[in-house]
C-alpha positions as CSV (number, residue, x, y, z in Angstrom):
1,X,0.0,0.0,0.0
2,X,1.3,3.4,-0.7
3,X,0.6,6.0,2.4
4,X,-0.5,9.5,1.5
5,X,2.6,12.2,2.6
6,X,-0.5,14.8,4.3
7,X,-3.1,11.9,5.5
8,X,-1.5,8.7,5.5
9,X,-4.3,7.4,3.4
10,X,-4.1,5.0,0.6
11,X,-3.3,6.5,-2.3
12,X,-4.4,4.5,-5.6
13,X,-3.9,5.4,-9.7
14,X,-6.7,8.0,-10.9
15,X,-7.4,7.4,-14.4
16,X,-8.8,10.9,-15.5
17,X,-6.0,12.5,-13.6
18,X,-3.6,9.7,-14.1
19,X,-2.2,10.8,-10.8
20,X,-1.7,9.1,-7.7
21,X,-4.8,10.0,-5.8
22,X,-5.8,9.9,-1.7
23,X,-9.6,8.6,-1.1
24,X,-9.0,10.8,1.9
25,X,-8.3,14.1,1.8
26,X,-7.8,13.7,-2.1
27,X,-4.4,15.1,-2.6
28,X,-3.0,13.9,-6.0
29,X,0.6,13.4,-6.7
30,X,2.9,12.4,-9.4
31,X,3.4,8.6,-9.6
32,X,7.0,8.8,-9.8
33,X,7.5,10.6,-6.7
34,X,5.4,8.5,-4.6
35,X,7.9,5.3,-3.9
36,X,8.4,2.6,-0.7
37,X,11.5,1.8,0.8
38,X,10.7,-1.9,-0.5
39,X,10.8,-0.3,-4.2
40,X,14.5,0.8,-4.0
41,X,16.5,-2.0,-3.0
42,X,17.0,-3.6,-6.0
43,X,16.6,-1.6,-8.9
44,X,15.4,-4.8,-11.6
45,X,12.5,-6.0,-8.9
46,X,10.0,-4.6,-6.6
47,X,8.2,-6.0,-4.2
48,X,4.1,-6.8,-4.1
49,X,1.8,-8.7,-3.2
50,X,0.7,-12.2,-4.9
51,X,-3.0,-13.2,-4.6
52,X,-3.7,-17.0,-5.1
53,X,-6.8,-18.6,-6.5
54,X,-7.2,-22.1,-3.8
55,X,-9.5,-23.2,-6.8
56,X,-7.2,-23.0,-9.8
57,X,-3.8,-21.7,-8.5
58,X,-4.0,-18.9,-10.4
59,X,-1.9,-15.7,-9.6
60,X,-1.8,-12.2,-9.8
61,X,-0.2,-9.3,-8.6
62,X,-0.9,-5.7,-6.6
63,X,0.2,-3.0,-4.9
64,X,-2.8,-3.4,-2.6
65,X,-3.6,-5.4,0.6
66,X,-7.1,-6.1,0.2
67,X,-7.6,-9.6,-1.1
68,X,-10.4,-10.0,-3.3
69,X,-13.7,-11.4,-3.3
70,X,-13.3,-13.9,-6.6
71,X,-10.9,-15.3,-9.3
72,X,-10.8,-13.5,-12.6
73,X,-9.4,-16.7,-14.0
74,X,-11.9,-19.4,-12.8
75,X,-14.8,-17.4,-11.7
76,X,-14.9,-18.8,-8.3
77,X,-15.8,-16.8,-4.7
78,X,-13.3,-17.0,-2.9
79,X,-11.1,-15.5,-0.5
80,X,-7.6,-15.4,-2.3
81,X,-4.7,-15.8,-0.1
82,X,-1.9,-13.3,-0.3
83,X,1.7,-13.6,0.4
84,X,4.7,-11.3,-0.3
85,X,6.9,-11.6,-3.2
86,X,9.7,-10.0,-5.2
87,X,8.7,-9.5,-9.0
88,X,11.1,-8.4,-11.7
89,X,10.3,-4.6,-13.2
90,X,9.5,-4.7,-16.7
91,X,10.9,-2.3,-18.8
92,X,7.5,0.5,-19.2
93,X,3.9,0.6,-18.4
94,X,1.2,1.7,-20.9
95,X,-1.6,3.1,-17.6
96,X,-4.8,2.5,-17.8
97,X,-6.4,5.3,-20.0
98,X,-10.5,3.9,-20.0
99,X,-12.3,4.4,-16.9
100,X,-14.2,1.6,-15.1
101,X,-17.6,3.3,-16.3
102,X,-16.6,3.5,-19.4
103,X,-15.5,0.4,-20.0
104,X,-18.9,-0.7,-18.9
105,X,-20.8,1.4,-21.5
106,X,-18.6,0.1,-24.1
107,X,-19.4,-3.4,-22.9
108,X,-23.2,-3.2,-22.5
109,X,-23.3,-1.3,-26.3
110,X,-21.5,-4.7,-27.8
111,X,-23.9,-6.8,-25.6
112,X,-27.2,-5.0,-26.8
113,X,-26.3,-6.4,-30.3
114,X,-26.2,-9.6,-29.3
115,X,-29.8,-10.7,-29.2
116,X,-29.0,-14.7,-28.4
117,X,-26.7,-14.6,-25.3
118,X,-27.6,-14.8,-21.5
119,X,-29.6,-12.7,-19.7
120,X,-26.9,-12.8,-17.0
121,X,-24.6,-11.3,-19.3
122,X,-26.8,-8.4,-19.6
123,X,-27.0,-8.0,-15.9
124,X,-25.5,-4.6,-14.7
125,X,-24.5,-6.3,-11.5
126,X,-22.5,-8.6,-13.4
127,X,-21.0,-5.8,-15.7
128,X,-19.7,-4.4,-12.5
129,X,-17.5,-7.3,-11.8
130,X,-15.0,-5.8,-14.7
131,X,-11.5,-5.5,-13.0
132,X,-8.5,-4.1,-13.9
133,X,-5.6,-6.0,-14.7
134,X,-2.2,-5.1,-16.3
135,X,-1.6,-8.1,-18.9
136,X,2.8,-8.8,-20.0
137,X,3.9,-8.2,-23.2
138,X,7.0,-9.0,-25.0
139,X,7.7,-5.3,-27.5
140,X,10.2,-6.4,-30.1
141,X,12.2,-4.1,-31.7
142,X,13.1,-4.8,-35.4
143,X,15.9,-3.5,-37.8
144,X,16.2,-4.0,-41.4
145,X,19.5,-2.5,-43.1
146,X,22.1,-3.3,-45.5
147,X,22.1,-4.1,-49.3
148,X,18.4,-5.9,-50.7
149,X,18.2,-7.6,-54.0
150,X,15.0,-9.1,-55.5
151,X,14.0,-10.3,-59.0
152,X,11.6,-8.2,-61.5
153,X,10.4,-9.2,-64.5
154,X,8.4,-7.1,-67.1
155,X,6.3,-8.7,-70.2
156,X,5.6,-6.5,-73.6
157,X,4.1,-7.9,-76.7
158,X,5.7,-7.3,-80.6
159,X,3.7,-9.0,-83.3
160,X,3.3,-12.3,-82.7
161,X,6.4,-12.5,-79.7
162,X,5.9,-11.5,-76.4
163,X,9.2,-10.2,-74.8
164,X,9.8,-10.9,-70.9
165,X,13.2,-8.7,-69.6
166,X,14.8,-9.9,-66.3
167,X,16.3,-7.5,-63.5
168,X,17.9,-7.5,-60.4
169,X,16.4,-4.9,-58.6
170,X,19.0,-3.7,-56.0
171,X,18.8,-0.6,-53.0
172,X,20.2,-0.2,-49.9
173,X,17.6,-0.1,-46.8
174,X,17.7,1.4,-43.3
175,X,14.3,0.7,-41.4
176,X,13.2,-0.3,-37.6
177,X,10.6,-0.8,-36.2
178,X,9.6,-0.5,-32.4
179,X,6.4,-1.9,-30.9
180,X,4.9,-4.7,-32.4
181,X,3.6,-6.5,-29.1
182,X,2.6,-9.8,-28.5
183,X,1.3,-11.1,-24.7
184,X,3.7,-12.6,-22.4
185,X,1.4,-15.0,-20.2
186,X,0.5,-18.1,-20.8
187,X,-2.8,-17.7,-18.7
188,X,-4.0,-15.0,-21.2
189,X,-5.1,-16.8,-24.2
190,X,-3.8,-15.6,-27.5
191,X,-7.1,-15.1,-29.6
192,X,-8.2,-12.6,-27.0
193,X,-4.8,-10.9,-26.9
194,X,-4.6,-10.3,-30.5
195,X,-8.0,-9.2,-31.0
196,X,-7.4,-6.7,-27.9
197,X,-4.9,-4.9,-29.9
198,X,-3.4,-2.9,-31.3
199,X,-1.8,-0.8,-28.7
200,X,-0.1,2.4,-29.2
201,X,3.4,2.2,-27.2
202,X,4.1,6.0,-28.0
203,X,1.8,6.5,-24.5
204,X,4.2,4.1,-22.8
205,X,5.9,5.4,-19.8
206,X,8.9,3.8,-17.5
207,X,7.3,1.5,-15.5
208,X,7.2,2.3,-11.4
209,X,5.0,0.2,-9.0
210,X,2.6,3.4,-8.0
211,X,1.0,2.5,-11.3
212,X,-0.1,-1.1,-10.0
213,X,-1.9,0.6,-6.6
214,X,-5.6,-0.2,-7.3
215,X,-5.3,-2.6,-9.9
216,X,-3.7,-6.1,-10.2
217,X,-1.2,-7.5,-12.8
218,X,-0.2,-11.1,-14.2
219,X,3.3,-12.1,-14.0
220,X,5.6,-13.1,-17.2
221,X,6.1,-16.6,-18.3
222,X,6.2,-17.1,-21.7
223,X,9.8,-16.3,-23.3
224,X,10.3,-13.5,-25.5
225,X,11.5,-16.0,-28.6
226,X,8.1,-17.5,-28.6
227,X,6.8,-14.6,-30.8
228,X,10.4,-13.2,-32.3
229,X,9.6,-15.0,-35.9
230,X,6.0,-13.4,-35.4
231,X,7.3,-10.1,-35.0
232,X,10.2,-10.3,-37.7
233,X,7.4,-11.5,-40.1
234,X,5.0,-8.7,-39.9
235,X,7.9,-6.1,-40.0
236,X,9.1,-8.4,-43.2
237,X,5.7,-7.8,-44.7
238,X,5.0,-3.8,-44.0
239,X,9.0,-2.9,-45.2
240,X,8.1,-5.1,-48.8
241,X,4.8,-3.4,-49.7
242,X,6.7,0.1,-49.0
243,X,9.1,-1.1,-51.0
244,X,6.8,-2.6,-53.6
245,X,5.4,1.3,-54.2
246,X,8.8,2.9,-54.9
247,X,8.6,4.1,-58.5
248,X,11.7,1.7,-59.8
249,X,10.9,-0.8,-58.1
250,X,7.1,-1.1,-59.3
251,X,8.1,0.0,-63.0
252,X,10.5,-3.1,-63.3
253,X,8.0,-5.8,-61.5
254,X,9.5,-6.6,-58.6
255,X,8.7,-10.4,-57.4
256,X,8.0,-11.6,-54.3
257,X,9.9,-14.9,-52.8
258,X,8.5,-18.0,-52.6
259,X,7.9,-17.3,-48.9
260,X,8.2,-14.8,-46.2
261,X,11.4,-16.7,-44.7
262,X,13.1,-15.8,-48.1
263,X,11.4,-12.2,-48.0
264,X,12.8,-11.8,-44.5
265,X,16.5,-12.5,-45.6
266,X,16.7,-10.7,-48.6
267,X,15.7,-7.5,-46.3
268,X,18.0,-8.8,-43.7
269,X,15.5,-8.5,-40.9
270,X,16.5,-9.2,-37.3
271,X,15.0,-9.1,-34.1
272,X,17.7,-6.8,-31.9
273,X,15.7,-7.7,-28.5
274,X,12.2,-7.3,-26.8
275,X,11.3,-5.2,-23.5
276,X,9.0,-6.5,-21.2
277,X,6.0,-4.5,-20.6
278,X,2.5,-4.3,-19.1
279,X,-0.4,-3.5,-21.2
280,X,-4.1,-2.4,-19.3
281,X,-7.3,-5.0,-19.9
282,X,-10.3,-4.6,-18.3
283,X,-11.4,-8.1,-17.6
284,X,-14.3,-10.4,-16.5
285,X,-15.4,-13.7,-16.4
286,X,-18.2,-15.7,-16.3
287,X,-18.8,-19.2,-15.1
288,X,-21.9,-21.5,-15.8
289,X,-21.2,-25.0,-14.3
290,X,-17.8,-26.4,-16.2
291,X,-17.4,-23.7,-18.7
292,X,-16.3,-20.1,-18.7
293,X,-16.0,-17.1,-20.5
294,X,-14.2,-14.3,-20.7
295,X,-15.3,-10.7,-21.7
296,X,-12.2,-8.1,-22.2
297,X,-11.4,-4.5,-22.7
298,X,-8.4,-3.2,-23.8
299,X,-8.0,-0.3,-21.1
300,X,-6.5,2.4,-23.3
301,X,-8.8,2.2,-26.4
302,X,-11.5,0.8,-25.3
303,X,-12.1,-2.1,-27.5
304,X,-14.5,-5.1,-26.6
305,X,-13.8,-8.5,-26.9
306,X,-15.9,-11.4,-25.4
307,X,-17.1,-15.1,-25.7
308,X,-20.9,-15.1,-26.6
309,X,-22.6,-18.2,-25.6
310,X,-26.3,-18.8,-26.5
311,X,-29.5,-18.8,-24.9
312,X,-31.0,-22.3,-26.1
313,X,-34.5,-21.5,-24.9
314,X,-34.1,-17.5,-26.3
315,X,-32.8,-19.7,-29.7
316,X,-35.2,-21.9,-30.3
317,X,-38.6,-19.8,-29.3
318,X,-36.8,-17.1,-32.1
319,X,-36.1,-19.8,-35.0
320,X,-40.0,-21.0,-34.3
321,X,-41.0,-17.7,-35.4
322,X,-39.0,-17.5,-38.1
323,X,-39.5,-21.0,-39.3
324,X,-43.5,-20.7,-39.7
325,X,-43.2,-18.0,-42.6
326,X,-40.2,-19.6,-43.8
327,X,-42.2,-22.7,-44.7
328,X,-45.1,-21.1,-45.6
329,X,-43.1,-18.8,-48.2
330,X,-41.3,-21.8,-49.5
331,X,-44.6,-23.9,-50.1
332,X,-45.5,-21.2,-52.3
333,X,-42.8,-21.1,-54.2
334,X,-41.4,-24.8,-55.0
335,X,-43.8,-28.0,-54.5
336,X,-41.9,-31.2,-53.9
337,X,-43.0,-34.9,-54.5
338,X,-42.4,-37.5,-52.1
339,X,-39.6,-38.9,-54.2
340,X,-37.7,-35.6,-54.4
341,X,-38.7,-34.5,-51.1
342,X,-36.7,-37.3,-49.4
343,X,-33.7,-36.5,-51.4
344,X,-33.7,-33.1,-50.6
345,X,-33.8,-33.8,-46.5
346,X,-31.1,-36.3,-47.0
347,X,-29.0,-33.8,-49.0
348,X,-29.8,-31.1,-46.0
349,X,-28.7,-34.3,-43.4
350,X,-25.6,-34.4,-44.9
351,X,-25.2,-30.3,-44.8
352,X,-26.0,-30.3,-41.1
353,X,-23.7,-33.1,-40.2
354,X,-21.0,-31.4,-42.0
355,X,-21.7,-28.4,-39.9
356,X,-21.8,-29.9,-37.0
357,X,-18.2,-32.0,-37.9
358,X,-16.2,-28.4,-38.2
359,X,-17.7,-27.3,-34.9
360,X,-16.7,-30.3,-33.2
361,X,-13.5,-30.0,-35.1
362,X,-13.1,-26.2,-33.7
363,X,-13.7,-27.4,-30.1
364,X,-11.1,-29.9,-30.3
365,X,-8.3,-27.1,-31.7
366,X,-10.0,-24.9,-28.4
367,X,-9.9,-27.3,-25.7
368,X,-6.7,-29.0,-26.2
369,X,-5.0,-25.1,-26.8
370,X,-3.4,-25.9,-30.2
371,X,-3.5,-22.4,-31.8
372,X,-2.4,-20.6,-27.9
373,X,1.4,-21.0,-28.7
374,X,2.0,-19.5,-25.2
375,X,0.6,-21.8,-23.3
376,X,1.8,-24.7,-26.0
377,X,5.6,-23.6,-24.8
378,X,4.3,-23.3,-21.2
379,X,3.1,-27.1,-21.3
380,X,5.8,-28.8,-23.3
381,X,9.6,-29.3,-23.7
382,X,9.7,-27.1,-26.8
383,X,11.5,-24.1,-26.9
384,X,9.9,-22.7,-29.4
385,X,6.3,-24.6,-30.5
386,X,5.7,-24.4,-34.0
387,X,3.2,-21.4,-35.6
388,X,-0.4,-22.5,-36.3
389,X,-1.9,-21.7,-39.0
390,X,-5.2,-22.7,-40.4
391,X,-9.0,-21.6,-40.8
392,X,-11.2,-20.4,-37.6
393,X,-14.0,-22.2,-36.7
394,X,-17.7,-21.1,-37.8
395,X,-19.3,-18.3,-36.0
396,X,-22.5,-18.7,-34.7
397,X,-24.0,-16.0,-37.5
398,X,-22.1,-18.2,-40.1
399,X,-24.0,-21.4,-39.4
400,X,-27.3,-20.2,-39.4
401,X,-26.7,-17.9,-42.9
402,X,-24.9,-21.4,-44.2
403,X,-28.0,-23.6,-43.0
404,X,-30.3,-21.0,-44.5
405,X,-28.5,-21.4,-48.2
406,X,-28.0,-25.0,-48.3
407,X,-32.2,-25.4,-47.2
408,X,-32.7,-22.9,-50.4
409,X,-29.8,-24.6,-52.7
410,X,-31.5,-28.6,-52.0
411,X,-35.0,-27.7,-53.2
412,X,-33.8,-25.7,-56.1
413,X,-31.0,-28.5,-56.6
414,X,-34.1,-31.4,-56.6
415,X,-36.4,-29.5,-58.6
416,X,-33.7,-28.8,-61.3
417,X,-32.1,-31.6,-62.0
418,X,-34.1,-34.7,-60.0
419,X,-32.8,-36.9,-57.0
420,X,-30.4,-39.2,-57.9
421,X,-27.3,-36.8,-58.1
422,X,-28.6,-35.6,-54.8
423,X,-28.3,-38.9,-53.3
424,X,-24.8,-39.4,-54.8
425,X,-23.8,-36.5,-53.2
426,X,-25.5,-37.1,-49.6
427,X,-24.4,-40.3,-49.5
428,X,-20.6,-39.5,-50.5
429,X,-20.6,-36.6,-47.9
430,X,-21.8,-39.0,-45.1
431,X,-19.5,-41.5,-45.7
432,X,-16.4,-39.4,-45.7
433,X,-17.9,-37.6,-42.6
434,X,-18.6,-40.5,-40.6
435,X,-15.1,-42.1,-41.5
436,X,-12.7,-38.9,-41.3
437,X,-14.5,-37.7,-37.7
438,X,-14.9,-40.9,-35.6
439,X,-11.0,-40.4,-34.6
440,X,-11.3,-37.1,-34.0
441,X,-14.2,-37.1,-31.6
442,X,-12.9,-40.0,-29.5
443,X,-10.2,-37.4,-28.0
444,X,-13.2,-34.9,-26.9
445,X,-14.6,-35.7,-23.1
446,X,-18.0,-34.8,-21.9
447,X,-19.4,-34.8,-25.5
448,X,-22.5,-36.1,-24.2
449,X,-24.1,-37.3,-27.7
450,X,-21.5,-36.0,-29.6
451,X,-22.1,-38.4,-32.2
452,X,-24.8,-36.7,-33.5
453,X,-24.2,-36.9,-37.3
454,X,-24.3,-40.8,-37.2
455,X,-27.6,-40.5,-36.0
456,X,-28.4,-38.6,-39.3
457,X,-26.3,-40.9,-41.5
458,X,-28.4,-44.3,-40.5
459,X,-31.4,-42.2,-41.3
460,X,-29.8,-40.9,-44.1
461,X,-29.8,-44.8,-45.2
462,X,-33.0,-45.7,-44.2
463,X,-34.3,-43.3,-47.0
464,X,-31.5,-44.8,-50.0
465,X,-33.1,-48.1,-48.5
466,X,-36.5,-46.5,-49.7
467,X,-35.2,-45.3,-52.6
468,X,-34.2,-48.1,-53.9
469,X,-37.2,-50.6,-53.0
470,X,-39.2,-47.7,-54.1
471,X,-42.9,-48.7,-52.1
472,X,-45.7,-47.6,-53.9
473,X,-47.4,-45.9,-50.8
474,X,-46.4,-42.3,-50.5
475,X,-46.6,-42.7,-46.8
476,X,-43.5,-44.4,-46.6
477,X,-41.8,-41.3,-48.3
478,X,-43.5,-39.1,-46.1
479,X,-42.1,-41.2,-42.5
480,X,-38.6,-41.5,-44.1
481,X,-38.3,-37.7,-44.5
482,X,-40.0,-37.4,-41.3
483,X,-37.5,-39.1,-39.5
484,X,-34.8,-37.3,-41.6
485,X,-35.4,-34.2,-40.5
486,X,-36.0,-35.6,-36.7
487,X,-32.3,-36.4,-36.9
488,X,-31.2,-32.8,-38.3
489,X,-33.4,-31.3,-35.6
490,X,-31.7,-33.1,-32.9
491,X,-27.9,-32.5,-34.6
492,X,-28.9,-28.5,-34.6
493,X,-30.1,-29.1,-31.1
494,X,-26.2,-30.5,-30.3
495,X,-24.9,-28.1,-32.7
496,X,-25.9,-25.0,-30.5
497,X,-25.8,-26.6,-27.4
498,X,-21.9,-27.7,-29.0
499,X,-21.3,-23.7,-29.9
500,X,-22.0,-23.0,-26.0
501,X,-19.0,-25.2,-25.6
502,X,-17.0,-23.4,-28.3
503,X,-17.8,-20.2,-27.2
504,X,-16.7,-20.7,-23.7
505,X,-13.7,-22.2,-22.4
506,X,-13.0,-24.9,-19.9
507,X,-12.2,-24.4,-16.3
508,X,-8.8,-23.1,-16.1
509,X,-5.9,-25.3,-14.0
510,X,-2.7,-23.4,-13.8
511,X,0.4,-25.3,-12.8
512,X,1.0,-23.6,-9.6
513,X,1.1,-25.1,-5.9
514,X,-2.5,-24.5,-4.8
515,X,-4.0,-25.4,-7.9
516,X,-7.0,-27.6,-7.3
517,X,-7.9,-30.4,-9.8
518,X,-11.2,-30.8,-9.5
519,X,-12.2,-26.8,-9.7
């Protein structure tokens, strides 16, 4: 705690005044001239306290005394217990420029646009659980000087010839680059880091504990080469399309490298070092049995991120409205026979499985941490864990404008050009479903009928089975797409009940003596 020099008071970081102010007699003061004995003893650390979740073990950091009521991390109450520590200073501090209140308002504007999610979410007791929390960072600085040489090429046509002419485009380069951040804690995940930023580290200021009084930190633990090739890569890619525009360069075609390794070299990019900072978020979390999620704000711009899971009741009661015009609208404009009518729920099966397969696909990237390269080199013997790159997983407005085509695209398909392509195509799609996901799925726990789209595929069969015998009743037609589209309600019924999953995130269980297992 940092004593007020008139009162004795507490004095604690203003944020409109960004001075040290006293909740007493409310004298402000300049945070660099407000210091404790503890602070100047070793110049590279300072001394705080560490509060400790008994739930999940994990830690942060604060200037203050008073433990706190819950865990940011886990969303469990709590009384954290506190000891003493010595922490190692990073380098600067980028204060906290978004008020409490504000960050609220920007909050509750993203929430009223999201129709679907939790009423508890909505709930301004909730939204006052937002606390303040200065998140690591690793700042790499780049340089990129010496001689660069890259190939052009330019094409004109003569007659009948067309004439290519080959250069070797040469220049010399001086550039740096200062400020390309990535987070430094493996308990903060990466997707919500990157979509936090950017930050803009000409505010940064030389870090000194008065900033910390009234807020809480997290600690450093993910080495700064984990994100050096990151760094070097973006730098690589801003310095080439600069250099793409100058006039010589564009007039003789210059060519990029087969990949941004090679780009990287030929502009003899380095990464000279990274300073440790501490960035401000504005964070809260919220639990619902096994599952969490996290809403953010980054606490100098004021940008929102949070996970949005769905209200299955607040779901289901809206598609009911909007299915009873939908079909009615539809009757009027195509008319199916029984035949064609069977095909066309077995092609829309075999859509809604496939759905279903990425979002099961997307939870087993989320809950095994694959693209979190932080908490990958946190977790393993690697040094260095390799980059992931690959496609995000379906939004919840992606799925329902996706179901919505495909429903439109199957009756124009079997009214166009009849059934039996449409079962070639259901039935190919199952089959490579079924066998390419079984593997998969086994690694997921708690899927609780995960298995959906199998249910779908045997039905799926049931109807070629039909097809094929080809009754002479109509009714049989009639039962087999009935029992189709039982099976695609139930796998949309998983499927959002499966996005809750994906939009939240499983209980945290940091590797830390405290931790509790079963949180």
């Amino acid at each position: 705690m940092y004593e007020c020099p008139n009162c004795g008071g507490n004095l604690k970081f203003d944020i409109p005044s960004q001075q040290m102010l006293c909740a007493y007699c409310e004298s402000k003061f300049d945070p660099y001239t407000i210091k404790k004995e503890t602070d100047t003893v070793d110049g590279d650390c300072f001394e705080t306290n560490v509060f400790s979740c008994p739930q999940c073990g994990g830690e942060m950091i604060s200037g203050d005394n008073d433990a706190t009521s819950f865990c940011s991390y886990c969303g469990s109450a709590n009384i954290l217990s506190g000891r003493i520590s010595r922490e190692k200073r990073p380098g600067y501090i980028i204060p906290f420029q978004i008020s409490k209140e504000t960050c609220k308002k920007a909050y509750g504007r993203k929430m009223r646009k999201a129709f679907f999610v939790p009423k508890e979410l909505k709930n301004p007791d909730f939204i006052d659980g937002f606390r303040g929390i200065y998140m690591p960072y690793w700042s790499y600085r780049i340089s990129q000087k010496g001689t660069i040489v890259f190939r052009g090429k330019t094409e004109k046509r003569k007659g009948d010839y067309i004439y290519t002419d080959h250069y070797d485009l040469t220049g010399n380069l001086d550039a740096g680059y200062e400020g390309y951040s990535y987070d430094a804690s493996s308990a903060f995940y990466d997707n919500i880091s990157e979509a936090l930023g950017p930050y803009d580290v000409d505010q940064r200021k030389e870090f000194t504990p008065a900033f910390l009084s009234g807020f809480y930190a997290e600690t450093a633990d993910v080495k700064p080469e984990v994100y050096s090739t990151d760094a070097e890569e973006l730098a690589t890619d801003v310095t080439f399309e600069k250099v793409k525009k100058e006039p010589v360069f564009r007039k003789h075609g210059i060519q990029e490298c087969s990949s941004k390794k090679k780009t990287a070299a030929q502009l003899n990019t380095s990464c000279d070092g990274a300073d440790s900072a501490m960035f401000p978020v504005w964070f809260m979390s919220y639990r619902n049995g096994d599952r969490i999620a996290y809403a953010a704000v980054n606490g100098q711009t004021g940008k929102v991120v949070a996970d949005m899971p769905v209200d299955r009741k607040r779901f289901f009661a809206s598609s009911l409205l909007l299915a009873i015009p939908l079909f009615f609208l539809l009757n009027l404009l195509i008319t199916l026979r029984p035949m064609p009518l069977l095909a066309c729920c077995a092609l829309l099966a075999s859509a809604a499985a496939y759905i279903y397969d990425r979002e099961l696909a997307g939870i087993l990237k989320q809950e095994t941490n694959e693209e979190d390269r932080g908490f990958q080199m946190k977790n393993s013997k690697r040094k260095k864990p390799p980059k992931v790159t690959g496609r995000k997983h379906n939004t919840f407005g992606n799925i329902l404008l996706v179901s919505l085509l495909i429903c439109i695209i199957a009756m124009a398909a079997v009214a166009s050009i009849g059934d039996i392509v449409i079962w070639i195509v259901a039935a190919v799609a199952m089959c490579i479903i079924c066998v390419t996901g079984y593997k998969k799925y086994r690694k997921l726990k708690n899927l609780n009928c995960g298995f959906g789209f199998l249910f779908s595929a045997g039905a799926v069969a049931a109807g070629a089975v039909l097809r094929v015998v080809k009754p002479v009743s109509d009714l049989w037609y009639y039962g087999g797409a009935v029992l189709i589209l039982l099976t695609i309600i139930f796998i949309l019924s998983d499927l959002i009940r499966n996005y809750n999953r994906l939009a939240m995130r499983k209980l945290p269980q940091f590797d830390k003596k405290g931790g509790d297992d079963n949180a």
